[in-house]
BANUDO-468760 format. One record per residue (C-alpha): x, y, z. Coordinates in pm, whole numbers, plus 50000, padded with zeros to 5 digits. Layout:
<zakols>
+-------+-------+-------+
!     u !     v !     w !
+-------+-------+-------+
!     X !     Y !     Z !
...
+-------+-------+-------+
</zakols>
This chain:
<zakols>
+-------+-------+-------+
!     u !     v !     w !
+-------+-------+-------+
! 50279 ! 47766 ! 47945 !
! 50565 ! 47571 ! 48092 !
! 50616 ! 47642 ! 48472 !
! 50948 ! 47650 ! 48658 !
! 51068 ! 47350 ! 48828 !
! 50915 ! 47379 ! 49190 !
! 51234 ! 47479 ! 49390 !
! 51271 ! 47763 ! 49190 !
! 50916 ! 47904 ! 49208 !
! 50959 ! 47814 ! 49564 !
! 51279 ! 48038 ! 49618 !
! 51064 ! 48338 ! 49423 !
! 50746 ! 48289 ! 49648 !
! 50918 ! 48250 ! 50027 !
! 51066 ! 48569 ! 49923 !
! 50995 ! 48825 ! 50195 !
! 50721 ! 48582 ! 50331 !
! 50640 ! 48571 ! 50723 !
! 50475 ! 48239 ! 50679 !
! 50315 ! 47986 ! 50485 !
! 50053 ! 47805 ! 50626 !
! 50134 ! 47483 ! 50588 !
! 50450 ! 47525 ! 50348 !
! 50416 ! 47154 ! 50263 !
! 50095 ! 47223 ! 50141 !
! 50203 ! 47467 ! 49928 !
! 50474 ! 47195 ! 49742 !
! 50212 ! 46950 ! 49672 !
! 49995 ! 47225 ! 49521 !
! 50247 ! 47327 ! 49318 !
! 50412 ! 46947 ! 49201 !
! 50039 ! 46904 ! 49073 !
! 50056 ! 47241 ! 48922 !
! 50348 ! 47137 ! 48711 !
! 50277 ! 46800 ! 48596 !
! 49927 ! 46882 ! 48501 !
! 50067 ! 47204 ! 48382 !
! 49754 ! 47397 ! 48501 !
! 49780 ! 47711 ! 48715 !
! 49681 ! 47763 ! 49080 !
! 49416 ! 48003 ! 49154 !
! 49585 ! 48286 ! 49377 !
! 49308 ! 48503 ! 49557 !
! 49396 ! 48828 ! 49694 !
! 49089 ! 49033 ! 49882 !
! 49115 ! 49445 ! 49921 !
! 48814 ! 49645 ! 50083 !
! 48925 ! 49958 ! 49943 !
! 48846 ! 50200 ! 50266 !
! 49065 ! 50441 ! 50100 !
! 49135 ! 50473 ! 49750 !
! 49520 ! 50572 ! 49762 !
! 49781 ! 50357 ! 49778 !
! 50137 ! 50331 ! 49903 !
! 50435 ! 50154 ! 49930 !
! 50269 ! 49928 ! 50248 !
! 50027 ! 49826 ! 49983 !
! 50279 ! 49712 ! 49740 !
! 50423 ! 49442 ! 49948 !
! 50129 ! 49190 ! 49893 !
! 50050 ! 49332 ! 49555 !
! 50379 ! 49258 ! 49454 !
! 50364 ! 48926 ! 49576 !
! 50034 ! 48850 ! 49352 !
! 50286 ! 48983 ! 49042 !
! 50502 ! 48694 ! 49124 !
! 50286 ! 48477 ! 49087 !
! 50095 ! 48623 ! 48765 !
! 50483 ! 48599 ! 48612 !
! 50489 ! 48227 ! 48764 !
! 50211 ! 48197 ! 48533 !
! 49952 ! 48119 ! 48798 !
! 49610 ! 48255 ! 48756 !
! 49503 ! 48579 ! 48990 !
! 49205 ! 48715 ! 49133 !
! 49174 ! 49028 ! 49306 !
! 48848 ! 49055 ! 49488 !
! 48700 ! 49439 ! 49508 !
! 48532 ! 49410 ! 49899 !
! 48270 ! 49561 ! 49753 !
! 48046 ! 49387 ! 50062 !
! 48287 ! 49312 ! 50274 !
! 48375 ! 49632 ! 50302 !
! 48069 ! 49741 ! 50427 !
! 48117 ! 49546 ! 50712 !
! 48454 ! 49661 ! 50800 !
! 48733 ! 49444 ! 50864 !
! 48841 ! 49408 ! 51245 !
! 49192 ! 49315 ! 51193 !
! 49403 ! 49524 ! 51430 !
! 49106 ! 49723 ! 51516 !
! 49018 ! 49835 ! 51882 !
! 48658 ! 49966 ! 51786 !
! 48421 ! 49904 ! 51558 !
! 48518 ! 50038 ! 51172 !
! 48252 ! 50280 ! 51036 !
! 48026 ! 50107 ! 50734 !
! 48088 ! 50253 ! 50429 !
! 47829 ! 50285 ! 50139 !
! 47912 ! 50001 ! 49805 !
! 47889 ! 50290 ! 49603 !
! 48163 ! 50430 ! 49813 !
! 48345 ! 50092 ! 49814 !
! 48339 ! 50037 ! 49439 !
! 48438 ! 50406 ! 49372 !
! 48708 ! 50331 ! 49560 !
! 48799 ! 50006 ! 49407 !
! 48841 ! 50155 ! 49065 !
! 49059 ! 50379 ! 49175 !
! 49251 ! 50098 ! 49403 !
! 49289 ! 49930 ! 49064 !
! 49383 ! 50189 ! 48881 !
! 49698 ! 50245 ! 49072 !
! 49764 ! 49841 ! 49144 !
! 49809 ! 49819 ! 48778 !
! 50148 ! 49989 ! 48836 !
! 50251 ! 49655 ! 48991 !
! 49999 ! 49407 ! 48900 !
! 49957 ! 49283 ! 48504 !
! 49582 ! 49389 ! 48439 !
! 49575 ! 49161 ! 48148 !
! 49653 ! 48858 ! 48380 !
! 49433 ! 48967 ! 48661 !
! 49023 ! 48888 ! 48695 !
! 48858 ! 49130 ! 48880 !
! 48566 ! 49033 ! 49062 !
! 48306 ! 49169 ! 49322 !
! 48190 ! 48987 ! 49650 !
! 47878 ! 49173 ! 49633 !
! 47818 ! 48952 ! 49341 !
! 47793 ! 48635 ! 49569 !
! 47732 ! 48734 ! 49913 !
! 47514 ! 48977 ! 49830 !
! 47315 ! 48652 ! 49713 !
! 47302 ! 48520 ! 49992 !
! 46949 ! 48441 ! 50214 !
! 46922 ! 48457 ! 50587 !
! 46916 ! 48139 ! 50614 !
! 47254 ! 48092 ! 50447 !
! 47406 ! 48324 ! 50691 !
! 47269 ! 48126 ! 50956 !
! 47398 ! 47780 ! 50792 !
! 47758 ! 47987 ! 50739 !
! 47717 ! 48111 ! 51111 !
! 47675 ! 47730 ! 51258 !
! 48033 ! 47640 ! 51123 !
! 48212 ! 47840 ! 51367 !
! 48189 ! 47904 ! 51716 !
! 48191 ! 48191 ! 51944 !
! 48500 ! 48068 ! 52141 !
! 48705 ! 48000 ! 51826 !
! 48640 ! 48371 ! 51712 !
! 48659 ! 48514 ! 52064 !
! 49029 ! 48401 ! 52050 !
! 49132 ! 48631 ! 51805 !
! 49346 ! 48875 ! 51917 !
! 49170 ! 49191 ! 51845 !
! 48884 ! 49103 ! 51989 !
! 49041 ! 48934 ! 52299 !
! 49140 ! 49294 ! 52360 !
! 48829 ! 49436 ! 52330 !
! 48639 ! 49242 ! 52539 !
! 48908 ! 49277 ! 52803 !
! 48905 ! 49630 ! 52774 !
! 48516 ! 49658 ! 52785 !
! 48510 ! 49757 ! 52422 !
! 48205 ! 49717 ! 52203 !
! 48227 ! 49445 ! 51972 !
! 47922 ! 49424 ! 51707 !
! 47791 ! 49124 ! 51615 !
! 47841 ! 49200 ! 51260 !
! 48214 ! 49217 ! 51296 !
! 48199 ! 48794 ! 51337 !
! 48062 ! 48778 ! 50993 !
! 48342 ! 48951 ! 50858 !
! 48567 ! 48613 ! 50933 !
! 48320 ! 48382 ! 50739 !
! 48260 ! 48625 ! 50480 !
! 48587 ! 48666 ! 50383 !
! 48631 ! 48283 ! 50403 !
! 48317 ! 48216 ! 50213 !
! 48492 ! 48429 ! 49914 !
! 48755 ! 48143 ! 49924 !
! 48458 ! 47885 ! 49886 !
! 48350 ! 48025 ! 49649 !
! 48630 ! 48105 ! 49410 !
! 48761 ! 47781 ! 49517 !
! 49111 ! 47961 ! 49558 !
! 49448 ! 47726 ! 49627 !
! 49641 ! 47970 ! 49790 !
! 49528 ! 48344 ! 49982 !
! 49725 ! 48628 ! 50055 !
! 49736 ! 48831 ! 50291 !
! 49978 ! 49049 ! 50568 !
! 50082 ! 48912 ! 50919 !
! 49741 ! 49073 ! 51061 !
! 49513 ! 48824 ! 50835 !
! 49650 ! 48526 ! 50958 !
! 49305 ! 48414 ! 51165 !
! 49055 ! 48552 ! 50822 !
! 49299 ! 48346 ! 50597 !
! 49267 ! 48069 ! 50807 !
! 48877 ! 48069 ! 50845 !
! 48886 ! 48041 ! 50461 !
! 49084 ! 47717 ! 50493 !
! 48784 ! 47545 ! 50781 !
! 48462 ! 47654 ! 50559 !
! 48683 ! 47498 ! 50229 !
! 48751 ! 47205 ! 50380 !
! 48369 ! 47174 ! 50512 !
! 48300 ! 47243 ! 50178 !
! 48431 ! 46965 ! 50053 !
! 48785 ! 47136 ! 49894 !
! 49097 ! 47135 ! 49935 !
! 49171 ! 47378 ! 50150 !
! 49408 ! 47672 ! 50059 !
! 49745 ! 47771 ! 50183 !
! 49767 ! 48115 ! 50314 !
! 50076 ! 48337 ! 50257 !
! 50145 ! 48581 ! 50479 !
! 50340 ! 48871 ! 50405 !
! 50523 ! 49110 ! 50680 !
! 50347 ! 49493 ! 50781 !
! 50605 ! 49741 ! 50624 !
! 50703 ! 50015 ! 50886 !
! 50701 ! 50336 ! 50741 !
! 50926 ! 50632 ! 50717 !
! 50934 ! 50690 ! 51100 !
! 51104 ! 50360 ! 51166 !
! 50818 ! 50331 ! 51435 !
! 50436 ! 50245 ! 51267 !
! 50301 ! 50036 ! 51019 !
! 50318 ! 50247 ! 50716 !
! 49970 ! 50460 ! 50687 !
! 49858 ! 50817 ! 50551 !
! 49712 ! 50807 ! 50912 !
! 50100 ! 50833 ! 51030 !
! 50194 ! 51058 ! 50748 !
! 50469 ! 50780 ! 50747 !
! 50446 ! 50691 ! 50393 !
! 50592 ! 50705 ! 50052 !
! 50282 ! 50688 ! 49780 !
! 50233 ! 50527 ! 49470 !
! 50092 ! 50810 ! 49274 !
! 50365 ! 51048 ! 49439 !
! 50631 ! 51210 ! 49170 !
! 50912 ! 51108 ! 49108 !
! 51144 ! 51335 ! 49317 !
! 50910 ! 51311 ! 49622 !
! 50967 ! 50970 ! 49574 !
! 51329 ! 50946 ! 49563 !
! 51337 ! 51207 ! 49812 !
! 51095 ! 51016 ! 50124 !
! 51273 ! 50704 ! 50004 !
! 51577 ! 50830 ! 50180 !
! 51444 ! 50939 ! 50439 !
! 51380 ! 50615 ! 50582 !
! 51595 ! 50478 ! 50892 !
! 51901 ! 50263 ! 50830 !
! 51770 ! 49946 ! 51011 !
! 51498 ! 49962 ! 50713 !
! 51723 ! 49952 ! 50406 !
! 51770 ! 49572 ! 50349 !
! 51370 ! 49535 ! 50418 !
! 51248 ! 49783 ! 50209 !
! 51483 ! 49632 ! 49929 !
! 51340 ! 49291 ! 49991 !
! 50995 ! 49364 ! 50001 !
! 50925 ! 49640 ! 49782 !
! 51211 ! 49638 ! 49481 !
! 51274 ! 49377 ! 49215 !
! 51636 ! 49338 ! 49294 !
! 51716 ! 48976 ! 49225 !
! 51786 ! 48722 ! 49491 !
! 52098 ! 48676 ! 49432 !
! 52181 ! 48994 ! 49481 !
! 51981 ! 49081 ! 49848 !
! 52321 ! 48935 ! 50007 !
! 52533 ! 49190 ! 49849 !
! 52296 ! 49456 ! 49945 !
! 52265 ! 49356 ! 50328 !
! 52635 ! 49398 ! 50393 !
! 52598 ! 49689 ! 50226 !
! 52323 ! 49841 ! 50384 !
! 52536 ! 49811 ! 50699 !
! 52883 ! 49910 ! 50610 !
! 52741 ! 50179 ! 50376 !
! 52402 ! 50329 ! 50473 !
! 52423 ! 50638 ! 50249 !
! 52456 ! 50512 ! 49923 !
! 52290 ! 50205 ! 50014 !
! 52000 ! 50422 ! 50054 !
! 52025 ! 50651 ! 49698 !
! 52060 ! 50275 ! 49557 !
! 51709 ! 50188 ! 49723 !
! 51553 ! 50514 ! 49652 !
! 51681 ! 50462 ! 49256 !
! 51512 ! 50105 ! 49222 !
! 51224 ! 50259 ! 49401 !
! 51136 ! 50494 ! 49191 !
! 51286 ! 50340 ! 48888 !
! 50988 ! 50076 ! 48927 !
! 50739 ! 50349 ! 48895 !
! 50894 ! 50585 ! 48631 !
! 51176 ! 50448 ! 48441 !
! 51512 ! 50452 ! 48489 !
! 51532 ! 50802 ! 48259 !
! 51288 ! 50965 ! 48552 !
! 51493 ! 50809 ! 48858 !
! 51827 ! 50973 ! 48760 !
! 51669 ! 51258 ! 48711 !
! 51530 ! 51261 ! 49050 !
! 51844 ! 51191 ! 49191 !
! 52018 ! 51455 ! 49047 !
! 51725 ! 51721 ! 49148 !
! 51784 ! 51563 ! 49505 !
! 52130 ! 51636 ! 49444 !
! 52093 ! 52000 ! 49375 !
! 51769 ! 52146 ! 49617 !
! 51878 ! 51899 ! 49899 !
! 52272 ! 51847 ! 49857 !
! 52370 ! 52147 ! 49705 !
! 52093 ! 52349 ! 49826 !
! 52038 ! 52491 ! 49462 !
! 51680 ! 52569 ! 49316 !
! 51653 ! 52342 ! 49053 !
! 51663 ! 52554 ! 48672 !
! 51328 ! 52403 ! 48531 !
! 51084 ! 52482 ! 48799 !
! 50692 ! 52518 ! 48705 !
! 50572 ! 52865 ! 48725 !
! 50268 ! 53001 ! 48845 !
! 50089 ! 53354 ! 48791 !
! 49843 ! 53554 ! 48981 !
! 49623 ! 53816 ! 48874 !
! 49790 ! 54165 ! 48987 !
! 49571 ! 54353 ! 49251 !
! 49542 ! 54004 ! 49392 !
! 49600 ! 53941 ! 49778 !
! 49628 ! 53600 ! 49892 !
! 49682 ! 53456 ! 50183 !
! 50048 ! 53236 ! 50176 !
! 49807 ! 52914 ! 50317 !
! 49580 ! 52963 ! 49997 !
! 49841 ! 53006 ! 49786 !
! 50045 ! 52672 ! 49878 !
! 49723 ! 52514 ! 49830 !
! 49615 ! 52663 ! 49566 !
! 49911 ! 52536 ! 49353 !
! 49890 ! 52242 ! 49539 !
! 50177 ! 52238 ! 49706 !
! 50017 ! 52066 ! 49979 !
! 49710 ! 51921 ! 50001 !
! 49500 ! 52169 ! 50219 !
! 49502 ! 52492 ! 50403 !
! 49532 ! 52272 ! 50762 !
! 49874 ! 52100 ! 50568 !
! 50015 ! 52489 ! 50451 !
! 49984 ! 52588 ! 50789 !
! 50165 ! 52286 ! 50943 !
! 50406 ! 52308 ! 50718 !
! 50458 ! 52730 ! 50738 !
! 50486 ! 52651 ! 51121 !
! 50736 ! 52395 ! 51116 !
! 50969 ! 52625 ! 50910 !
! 50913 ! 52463 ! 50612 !
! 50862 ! 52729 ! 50372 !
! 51022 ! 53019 ! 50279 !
! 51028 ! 53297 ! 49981 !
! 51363 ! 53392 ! 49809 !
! 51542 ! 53175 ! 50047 !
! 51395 ! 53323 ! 50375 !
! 51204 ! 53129 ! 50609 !
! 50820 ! 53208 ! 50630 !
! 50716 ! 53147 ! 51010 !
! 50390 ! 53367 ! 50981 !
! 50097 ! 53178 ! 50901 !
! 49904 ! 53490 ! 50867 !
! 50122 ! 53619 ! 50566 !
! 49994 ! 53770 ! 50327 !
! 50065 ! 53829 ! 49953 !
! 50023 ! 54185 ! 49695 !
! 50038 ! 54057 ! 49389 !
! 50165 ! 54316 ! 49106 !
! 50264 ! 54312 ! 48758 !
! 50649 ! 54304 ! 48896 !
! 50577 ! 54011 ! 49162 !
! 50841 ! 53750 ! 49062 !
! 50993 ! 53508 ! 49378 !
! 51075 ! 53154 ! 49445 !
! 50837 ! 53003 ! 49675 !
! 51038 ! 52685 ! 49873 !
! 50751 ! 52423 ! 50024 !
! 50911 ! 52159 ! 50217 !
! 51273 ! 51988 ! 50096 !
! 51170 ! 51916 ! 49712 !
! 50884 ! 52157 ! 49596 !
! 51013 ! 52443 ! 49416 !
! 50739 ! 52724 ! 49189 !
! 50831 ! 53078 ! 49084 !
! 50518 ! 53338 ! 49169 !
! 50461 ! 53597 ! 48892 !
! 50215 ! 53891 ! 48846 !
! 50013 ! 53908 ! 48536 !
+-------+-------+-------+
</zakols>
């Protein structure tokens, strides 16, 4: 294929970007790229701890996608080993191990849902199982001697630690050189990765270069704060807008995020063309409001068309703005004689994910029956063959109750 002149791919790559390490790195890469007209190889590394992703995830993923339409070649590593290890970025204890079966159960699903953003057909999938799991004691040993314990004892996380007298496993060295030694091996030109992978990126670059390679640059992209304004976004923060969510809950927690956020989230997470992210700054601060249903409309548009994102703004329109009950709500019927408990029954049509959520939500005054607030989390339900009422969970989830 023909690539882009280099200032232009440049321009599409720095977008967002908290820094490239070393940027002129990256240009000479990339002038060889286009007069031998052969791709870079852009490596991307998940350990899939969880298998649900969200917005905070998109960021980098997005990034890869830029480069896949760049027409650079893309690998996303599965941590399949890695991630038994657990990564100590950011962490002030030692992560839990998890099983590879857990890991590459996870990792389907990871992909599964990165193929919302990412072109599958462009992207090679690989396991680090598949190399490191290779590996003899002795090669961990020859791996180990490349890097010393001062250089790793400088890394932030686990400066901390050992200042504050917390544990740090030996393991959780290895995770460093691992992680690098995927870079070796792949032989990747560039590595992604957020602001809190800046020392793993870099270790990739020293065992490279010892390797005899030319050793990769590392892009860096910036931690997205979530909803609260506050955290990182994280399901642990319940801060965070998901990929799999549905269409109106994603319109609807798009707006809920603070002004100050506006321009970044339309940066980072929206294909809005360059040229236009100047426009949209002065907007975002003269006009907050409807810079906001703009964000939350390319938002979810990138998810669900543009069909599904007007229709999710005009269902915000009428259960938030107008306070109406939207007129083509799902239904749900109980046997009559049946008593339920209102926590099952939220869960049950999962309205919320479990009996702990119903009752956070029933005591925070978030759900009511025919329009009247439910504050008892101890209510209880008589089903009958004339049971017929609008249950209300939260701002945007609407169900009509029948008897059968």
């Amino acid at each position: 294929m023909a690539f882009l002149p280099v200032k232009e791919q440049l321009e599409i790559i720095k977008r967002g970007t908290v820094e490239i390490v070393p940027e002129e790195e990256l240009v000479l890469k990339l002038e060889k790229s286009f007069k031998l007209n052969t791709p870079l190889r852009i490596k991307l590394g998940c350990d899939p701890t969880r298998p649900d992703l969200h917005l905070g995830h998109s960021v980098i993923l997005r990034k890869m996608r830029q480069f896949q339409d760049l027409g650079h070649h893309c690998i996303l590593i599965i941590g399949d080993f890695t991630g038994m290890i657990g990564d100590p970025s950011g962490a002030n204890k030692t992560r839990p191990s998890l099983t590879k079966e857990d890991v590459r159960e996870n990792g389907k699903t990871y992909f599964e849902q990165a193929s919302k953003i990412l072109d599958p057909q462009k992207t090679e999938i690989v396991y680090n199982a598949d190399w490191l799991g290779n590996m003899k004691f002795e090669d961990v040993i020859r791996l180990a001697s490349k890097f010393t314990v001062a250089r790793m004892i400088e890394r932030d996380d686990f400066t901390k630690r050992y200042e504050s007298n917390e544990p740090i496993s030996l393991h959780e060295f290895l995770y460093p050189l691992a992680q690098g030694q995927d870079s070796v091996h792949l032989r990747s030109d560039v590595e992604l990765g957020g602001s809190d992978q800046k020392f793993n990126l870099l270790v990739g670059r020293q065992l490279q270069r010892e390797d005899g390679q030319d050793p990769q640059v590392c892009l860096m992209m910036p931690l997205l704060v979530g909803t609260d304004g506050t955290h990182k976004m994280s399901k642990s923060y319940d801060n965070y807008i998901g990929l799999d969510e549905d269409a109106n809950n994603m319109y609807g927690k798009s707006l809920s995020i603070p002004d100050q956020l506006i321009y970044d989230y339309f940066e980072l997470v929206t294909d809005v063309p360059l040229e236009e992210l100047p426009v949209l700054k002065q907007k975002a601060e003269t006009d907050p409001r409807n810079a906001k249903h703009d964000l939350a409309l390319a938002i979810t548009e990138l998810y669900y068309g543009k069909e599904a994102a007007i229709k999710a703004r005009e269902h915000f329109e009428q259960t938030v703005i107008k306070k109406e009950i939207p007129d083509d709500i799902p239904e749900f019927s109980f046997a009559a004689g049946e008593q339920i408990r209102l926590i099952q029954l939220i869960t049950s049509i999962k309205f919320a994910p479990s009996n702990g959520e119903s009752r956070r939500l029933i005591q925070q005054g978030g759900v009511s029956i025919d329009g009247e607030t439910v504050s008892d989390i101890n209510a209880e339900i008589s089903i009958d063959a004339e049971t017929s009422f609008v249950l209300k969970v939260g701002k945007r989830k609407f169900g009509k109750i029948t008897g059968k």
